[in-house]
N, C-alpha and C positions, 0 to 999 in steps of 0.2 A: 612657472614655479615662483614663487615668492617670494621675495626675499630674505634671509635669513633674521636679522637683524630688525624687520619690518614685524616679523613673525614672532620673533622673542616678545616685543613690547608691546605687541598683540596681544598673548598670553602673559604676559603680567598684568594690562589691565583688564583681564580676564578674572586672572585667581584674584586682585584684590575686589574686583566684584563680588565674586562668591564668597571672601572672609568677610565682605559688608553685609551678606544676604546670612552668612550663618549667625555673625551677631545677634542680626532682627531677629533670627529664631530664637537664639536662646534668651534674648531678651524679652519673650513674648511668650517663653517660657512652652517649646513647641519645642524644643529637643530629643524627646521621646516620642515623636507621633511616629506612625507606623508607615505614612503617608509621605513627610517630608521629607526628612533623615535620609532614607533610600533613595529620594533622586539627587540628593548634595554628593551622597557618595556617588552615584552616577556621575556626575558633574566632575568632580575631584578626579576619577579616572580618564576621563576626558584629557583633563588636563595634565595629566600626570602627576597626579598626587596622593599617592595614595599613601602617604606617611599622615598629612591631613588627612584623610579619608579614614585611616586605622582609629586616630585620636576619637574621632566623631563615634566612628564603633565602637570603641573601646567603653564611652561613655554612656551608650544607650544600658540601659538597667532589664530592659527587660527586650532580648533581643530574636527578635523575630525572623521567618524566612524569610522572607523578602528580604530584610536588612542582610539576610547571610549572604544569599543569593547576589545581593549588588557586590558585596566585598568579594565573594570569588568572580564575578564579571570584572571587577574592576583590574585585579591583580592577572587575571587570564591574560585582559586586553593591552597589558601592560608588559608581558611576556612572563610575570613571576611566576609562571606553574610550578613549581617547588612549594612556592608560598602557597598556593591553592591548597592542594595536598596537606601540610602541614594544618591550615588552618580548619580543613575538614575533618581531619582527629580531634582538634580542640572542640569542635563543633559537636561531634558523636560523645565524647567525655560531659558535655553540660547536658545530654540526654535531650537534645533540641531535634526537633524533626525534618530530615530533609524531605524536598518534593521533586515532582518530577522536572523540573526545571536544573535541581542542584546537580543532579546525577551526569548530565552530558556535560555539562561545565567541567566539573572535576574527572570526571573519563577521559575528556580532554586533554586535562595537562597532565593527566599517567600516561597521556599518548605523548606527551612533547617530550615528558620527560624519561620515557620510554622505563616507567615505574609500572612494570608488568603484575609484580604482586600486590603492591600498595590496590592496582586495579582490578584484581581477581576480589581483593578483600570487599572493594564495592561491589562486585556484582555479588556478592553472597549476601548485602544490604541490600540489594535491589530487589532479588528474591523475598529477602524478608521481609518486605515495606510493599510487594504486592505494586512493582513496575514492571512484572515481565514483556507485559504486554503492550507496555508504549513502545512507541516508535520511534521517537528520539533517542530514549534511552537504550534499545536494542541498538541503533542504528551505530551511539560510539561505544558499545560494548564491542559491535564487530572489527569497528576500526582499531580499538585497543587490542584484543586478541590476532587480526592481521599482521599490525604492525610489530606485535612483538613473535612473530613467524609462526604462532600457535593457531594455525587455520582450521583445525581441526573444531577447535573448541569455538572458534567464531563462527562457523555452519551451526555445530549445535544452538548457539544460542538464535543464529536465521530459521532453524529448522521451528524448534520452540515457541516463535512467536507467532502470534493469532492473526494478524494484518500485517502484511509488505507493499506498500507501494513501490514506487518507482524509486525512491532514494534506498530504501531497505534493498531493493535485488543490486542498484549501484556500485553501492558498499561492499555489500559482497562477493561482486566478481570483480570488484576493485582489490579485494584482500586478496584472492587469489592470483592477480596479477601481479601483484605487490610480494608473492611467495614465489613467482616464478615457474605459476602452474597455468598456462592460456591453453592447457584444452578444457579444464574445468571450469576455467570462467566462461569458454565459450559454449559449451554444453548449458551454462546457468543461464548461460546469454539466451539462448533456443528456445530455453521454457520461462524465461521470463513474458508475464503475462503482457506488459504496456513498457514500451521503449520510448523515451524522449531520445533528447539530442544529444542530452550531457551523456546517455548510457551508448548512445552508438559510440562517442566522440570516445567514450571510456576503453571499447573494447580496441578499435582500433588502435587510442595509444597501447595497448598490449601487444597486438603482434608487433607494430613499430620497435616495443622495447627488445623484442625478440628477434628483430631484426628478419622480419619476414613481411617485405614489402608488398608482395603480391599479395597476401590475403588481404593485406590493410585495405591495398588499390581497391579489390572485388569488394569488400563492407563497406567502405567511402563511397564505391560507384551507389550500392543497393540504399542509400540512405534516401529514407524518404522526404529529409528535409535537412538541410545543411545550412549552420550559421558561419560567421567569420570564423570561430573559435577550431570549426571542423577543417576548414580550410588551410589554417594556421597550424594544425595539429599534423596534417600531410606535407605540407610545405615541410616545416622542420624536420619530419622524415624521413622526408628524403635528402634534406642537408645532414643531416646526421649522420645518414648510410655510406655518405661518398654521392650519389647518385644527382650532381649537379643541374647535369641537361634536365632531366624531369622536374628538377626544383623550381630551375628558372623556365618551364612550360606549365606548373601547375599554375606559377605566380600570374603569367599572361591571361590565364583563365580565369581569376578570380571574380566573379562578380564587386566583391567590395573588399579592400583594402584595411587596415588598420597599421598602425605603428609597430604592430608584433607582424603582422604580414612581412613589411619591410625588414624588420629586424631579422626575421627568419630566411630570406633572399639575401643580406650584406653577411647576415654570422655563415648562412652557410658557404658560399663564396671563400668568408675569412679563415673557416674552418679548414678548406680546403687548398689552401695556399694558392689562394684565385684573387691577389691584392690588388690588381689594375682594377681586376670587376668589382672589388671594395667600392672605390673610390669613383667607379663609373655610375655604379646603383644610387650612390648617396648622391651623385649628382641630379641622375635622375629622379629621384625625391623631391629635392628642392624644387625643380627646375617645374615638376609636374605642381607642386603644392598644394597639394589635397590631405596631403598627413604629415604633419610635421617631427620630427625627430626630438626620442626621447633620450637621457644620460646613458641608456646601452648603447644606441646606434652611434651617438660621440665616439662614446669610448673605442668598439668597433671599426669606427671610421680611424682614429687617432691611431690603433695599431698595428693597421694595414699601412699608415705614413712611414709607420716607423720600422717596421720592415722593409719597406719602400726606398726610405732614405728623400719622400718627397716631402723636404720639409716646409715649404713655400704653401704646399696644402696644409699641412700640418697646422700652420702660424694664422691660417684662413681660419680652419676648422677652431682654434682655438678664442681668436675672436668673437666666430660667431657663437661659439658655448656662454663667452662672458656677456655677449648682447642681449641672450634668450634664456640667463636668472640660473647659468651654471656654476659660479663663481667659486660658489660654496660646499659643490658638487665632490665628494672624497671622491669617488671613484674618477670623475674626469681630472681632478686635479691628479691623482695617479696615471693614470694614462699619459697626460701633458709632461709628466718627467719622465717618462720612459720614451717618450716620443722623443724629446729634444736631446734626452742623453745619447739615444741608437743613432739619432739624425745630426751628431756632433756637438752639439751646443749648449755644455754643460752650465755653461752661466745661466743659462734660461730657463733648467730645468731647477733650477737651486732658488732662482727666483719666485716659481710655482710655487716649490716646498715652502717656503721661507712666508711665504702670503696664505699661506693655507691654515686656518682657525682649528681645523680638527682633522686630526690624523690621523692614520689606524697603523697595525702593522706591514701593511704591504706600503702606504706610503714612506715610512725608514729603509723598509728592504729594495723599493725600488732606487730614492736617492742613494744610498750605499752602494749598493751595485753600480750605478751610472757611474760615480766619483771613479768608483774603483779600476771599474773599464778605462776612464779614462788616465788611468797613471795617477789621480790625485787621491794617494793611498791616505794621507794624513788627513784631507778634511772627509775620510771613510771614517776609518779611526774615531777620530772627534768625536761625531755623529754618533757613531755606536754606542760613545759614553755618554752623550746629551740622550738617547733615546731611551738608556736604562736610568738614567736622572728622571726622565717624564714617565716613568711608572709602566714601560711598556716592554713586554716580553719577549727575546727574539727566540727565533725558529730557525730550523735548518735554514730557511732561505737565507737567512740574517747571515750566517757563518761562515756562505759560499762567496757573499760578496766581501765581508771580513777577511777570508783567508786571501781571497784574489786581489784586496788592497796590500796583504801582506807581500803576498808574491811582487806585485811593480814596486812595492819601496826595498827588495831583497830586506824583511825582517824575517828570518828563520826563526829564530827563537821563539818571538812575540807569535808567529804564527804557529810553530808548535804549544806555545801555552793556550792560545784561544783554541787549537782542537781539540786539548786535554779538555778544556774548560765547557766545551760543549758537555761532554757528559758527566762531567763531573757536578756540576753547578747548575746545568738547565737539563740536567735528563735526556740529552737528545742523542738518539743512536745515528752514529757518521755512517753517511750512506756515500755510495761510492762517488759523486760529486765530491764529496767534502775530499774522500781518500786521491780523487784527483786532484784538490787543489795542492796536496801536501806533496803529492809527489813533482806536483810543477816548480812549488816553492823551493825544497832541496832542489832538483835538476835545474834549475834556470841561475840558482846561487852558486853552479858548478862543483855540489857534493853531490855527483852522481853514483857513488859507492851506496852514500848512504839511501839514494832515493831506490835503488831498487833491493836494497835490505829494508825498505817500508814497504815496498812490494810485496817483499814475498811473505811478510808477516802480518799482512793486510786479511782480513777475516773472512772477504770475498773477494773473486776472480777480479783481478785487472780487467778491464776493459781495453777497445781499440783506444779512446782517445788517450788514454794514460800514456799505454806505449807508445802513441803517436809523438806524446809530449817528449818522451824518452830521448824519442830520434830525434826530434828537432832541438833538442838540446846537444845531445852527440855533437852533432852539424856546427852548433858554434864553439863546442870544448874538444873537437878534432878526437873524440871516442871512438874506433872506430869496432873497437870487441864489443861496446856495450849496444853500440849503433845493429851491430849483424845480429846480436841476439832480442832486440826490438824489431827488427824485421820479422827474424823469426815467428818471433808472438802473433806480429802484425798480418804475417802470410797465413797463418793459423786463421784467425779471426775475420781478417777481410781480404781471402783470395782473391780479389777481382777487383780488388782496389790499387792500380799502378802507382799513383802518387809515392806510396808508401816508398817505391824501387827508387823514383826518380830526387825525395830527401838522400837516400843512402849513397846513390851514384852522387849526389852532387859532395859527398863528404868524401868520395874515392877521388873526386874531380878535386876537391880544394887540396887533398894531398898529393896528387901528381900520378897517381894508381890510377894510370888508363885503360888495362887489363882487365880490371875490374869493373871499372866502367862499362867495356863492353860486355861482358860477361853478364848486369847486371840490366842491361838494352836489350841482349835477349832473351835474358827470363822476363824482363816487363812484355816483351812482343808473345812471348808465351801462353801467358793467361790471355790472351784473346780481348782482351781493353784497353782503351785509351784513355789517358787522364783528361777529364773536363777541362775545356777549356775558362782562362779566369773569366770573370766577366765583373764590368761598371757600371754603375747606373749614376745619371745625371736627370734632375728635373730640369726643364724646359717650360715655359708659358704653363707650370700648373699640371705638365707631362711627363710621365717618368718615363728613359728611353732607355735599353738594355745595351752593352756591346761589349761584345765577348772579343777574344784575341783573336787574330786575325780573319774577324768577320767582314767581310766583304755584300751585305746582305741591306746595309743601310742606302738610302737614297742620293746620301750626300759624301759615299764613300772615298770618291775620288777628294776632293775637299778638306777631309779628317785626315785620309793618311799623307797628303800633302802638307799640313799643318802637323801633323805627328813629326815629320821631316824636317821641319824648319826647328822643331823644338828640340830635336835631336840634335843636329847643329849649333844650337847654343849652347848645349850642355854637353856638346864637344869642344865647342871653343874657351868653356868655361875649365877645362882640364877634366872634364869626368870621363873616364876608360870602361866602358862595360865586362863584366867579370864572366871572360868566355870558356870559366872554367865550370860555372851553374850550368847544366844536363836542362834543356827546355825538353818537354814532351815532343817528340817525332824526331828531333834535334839528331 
């Protein structure tokens, strides 16, 4: 990848070339040829210029298709389809003539811009102007009536046409996949006369989307000729599905590899909360170095660390992003604070942010949330206002890590005005996220009255976590009415969750209500569950190593609990009493 700043001064001596070259024309008095003009506008959208590029149009006196032709290539290529459209009215008003070049261009971006009518209006030009029967042009009539779910009228106009190759039957059992109809695409599939690779590759992502791996398996087996792309296309398949073990036995089969190969073996792994195998695939990547890693497989790798907690890779992987022209990289620069914020090291993710030239909204919303996790509510806050200073929008995400900066600095107020202010000011409906953070905020500032009079005036059902929050708040305000009627909720919603019992016994245990305690040891032995044991992970030499409460299962167990011992010892000699009044699970 090359580097940002190399690539700017690149394309500036770039366009001041082309403002050299457009001189000589007009100086040469060649501003109107039919010939030149259209490749300068070419050139201008290359570069992204089409503001230049407009001027130039706008100038030509006597203006031809081709010239129309390049300004809608230009502004497609450029993502303006809005502008496309709009300039193709202007276009039909000066009674100019489109060809069959103009027609897919602008069917195009009625497909981007999912301008369903604007596009019916052309195909009744197309008719009139005597295109039914190209191919191109039927080919994104179908695409535009697919996509805007009108399949009926996109066969019509497949049915209509005089020639269908291989991209025409494509298309169309591409629309029907796209509708959510795979036995009609696979019926069109049957009698389609010549199949390539892209139309096998086509049907099988259909059952895949359908989630019917077996048929996929049997069309992938009968293919009479498979590229990487087909390979690629099962592979994620079957990571998608859940269906791991086949993913990582198709991957061993592959004749040839690519970087989407890999990526489809780490995302599916990561998808599946398989983060050791993250971190072992991408090794193995490197280590084999026959495909090198692109800004997905970083990013990927980077948020398996961060679940992980291995930050030592983490700080590796980050390196190596900045040695291999990532520096610049939005997406990996978001990852890199999200990684250091989950892995502790909030200076380090703020140092990312702070070095990062171009932001988007998930880069604001991931620093906010880190900050905020970490108890530094105020430089969340800050931030919040520096973000809508730089002209940038926030979203629900934005207001979850907003209200949870509220919640660690106890601003109740401040954080009921930014929930008002979500919908008030930015449109945004509080989804029940948001409605948890409000009820942590009142419950943790010990106005538990009022936190579950927002409960019950809440527009949708509380969830487990809410009440969870409930009871854990009880626990440290010695609640013990509102604590039994969060249970309540909580036995409602997650029967089989003991934890829930063993918050409430330990609030009977801080009050001396030993009765209850028992009472509440054998409704947890009741439900037939035990509470998970906790568990910690620590990196080692670049290895992250799990160990749960009283796991006796590691190598070096004798070791660890002899040193748990000694540490215990100090922080008895140190006057610390352990409180044998907390209910441990089995206890």
């Amino acid at each position: 990848m090359k580097d940002t700043t190399g690539a700017h001064s690149e394309q500036l001596e770039t366009t001041k070339h082309l403002h050299q070259i457009q001189t000589q024309v007009v100086t040469s008095g060649l501003e109107q040829s039919d010939y030149i003009t259209p490749r300068i506008i070419t050139a201008c959208a290359q570069l992204k210029q089409m503001t230049y590029a407009r001027k130039m149009f706008d100038k030509i006196t006597d203006q031809n298709v081709v010239s129309w032709n390049a300004m809608f290539n230009g502004y497609a290529q450029n993502e303006f389809h809005r502008t496309v459209v709009v300039l193709f009215t202007q276009m039909k008003k000066l009674d100019a003539m489109p060809n069959c070049f103009t027609f897919p261009i602008v069917l195009k971006s009625c497909v981007k811009i999912n301008a369903l009518r604007e596009g019916e209006e052309l195909h009744c030009l197309v008719l009139k102007n005597g295109f039914r029967a190209n191919i191109f042009v039927g080919t994104a009539l179908i695409e535009l009536y697919s996509t805007g779910k009108a399949i009926e009228a996109a066969y019509k106009v497949f049915g209509e046409m005089y020639e269908r190759n291989v991209v025409v039957w494509t298309s169309m059992i591409n629309g029907y996949i796209s509708c959510g109809d795979i036995v009609s695409a696979r019926c069109l599939f049957e009698l389609a006369p010549e199949r390539d690779v892209i139309l096998w590759n086509t049907i099988v992502s259909g059952y895949i989307d359908v989630r019917n791996m077996i048929e996929a398996r049997k069309l992938f087996d009968q293919m009479p000729k498979k590229d990487v792309i087909s390979w690629n296309t099962m592979l994620s398949g079957y990571a998608n599905n859940g269906d791991v073990e086949e993913c990582k036995r198709l991957f061993e089969e592959m004749p040839e590899r690519n970087v989407f190969s890999w990526n489809g073996l780490i995302g599916g792994y990561a998808n599946n909360g398989l983060f050791f195998e993250v971190l072992d695939a991408f090794k193995r990547m490197l280590t084999e170095g026959r495909v090198f890693p692109n800004d997905a497989t970083i990013v990927t790798v980077l948020s398996a660390c961060a679940r992980l907690g291995a930050l030592d890779f983490g700080k590796w992987v980050h390196v190596y992003a900045e040695y291999n022209g990532y520096q610049g990289n939005v997406c990996v620069g978001n990852a890199l604070i999200d990684m250091y914020a989950k892995c502790g090291i909030i200076e380090n993710a703020v140092d990312v942010f702070n070095n990062m030239d171009t932001k988007d909204l998930i880069t604001w919303n991931t620093i906010i949330s880190g900050l905020a996790m970490h108890g530094r509510g105020a430089g969340a806050l800050s931030l919040f206002h520096e973000m809508k200073n730089a002209g940038e929008m926030p979203d629900g995400i934005t207001f979850i890590g907003i209200l949870c900066a509220c919640t660690h600095m106890g601003l109740v107020e401040e954080g009921l005005s930014y929930f008002q202010s979500m919908a008030m000011d930015y449109s945004i409906v509080p989804q029940i996220e948001h409605y948890g953070c409000m009820v942590d905020l009142l419950a943790r500032a010990g106005r538990l009255a009022e936190a579950v009079d927002f409960v019950k005036r809440m527009p949708i059902e509380a969830d487990a976590v809410i009440w969870a929050n409930l009871l854990g708040s009880c626990r440290v305000y010695k609640n013990v009415e509102l604590a039994e009627l969060a249970l309540e909720r909580l036995t409602e919603l997650e029967p089989k969750n003991p934890a829930n019992f063993v918050m409430l016994s330990n609030i009977y245990g801080h009050l001396g209500r030993w009765k209850d305690v028992a009472r509440i040891k054998v409704a947890m032995r009741d439900t037939g569950f035990k509470k998970l044991p906790g568990c910690s992970s620590i990196e080692v030499n670049e290895v992250v190593v799990n160990f749960y409460s009283l796991d006796k299962r590691h190598p070096k167990t004798e070791e660890i609990y002899e040193t748990l011992k000694g540490l215990t010892k100090l922080l008895r000699s140190s006057g610390y009493v352990p409180d044998a009044r907390v209910l441990e699970p089995g206890a």
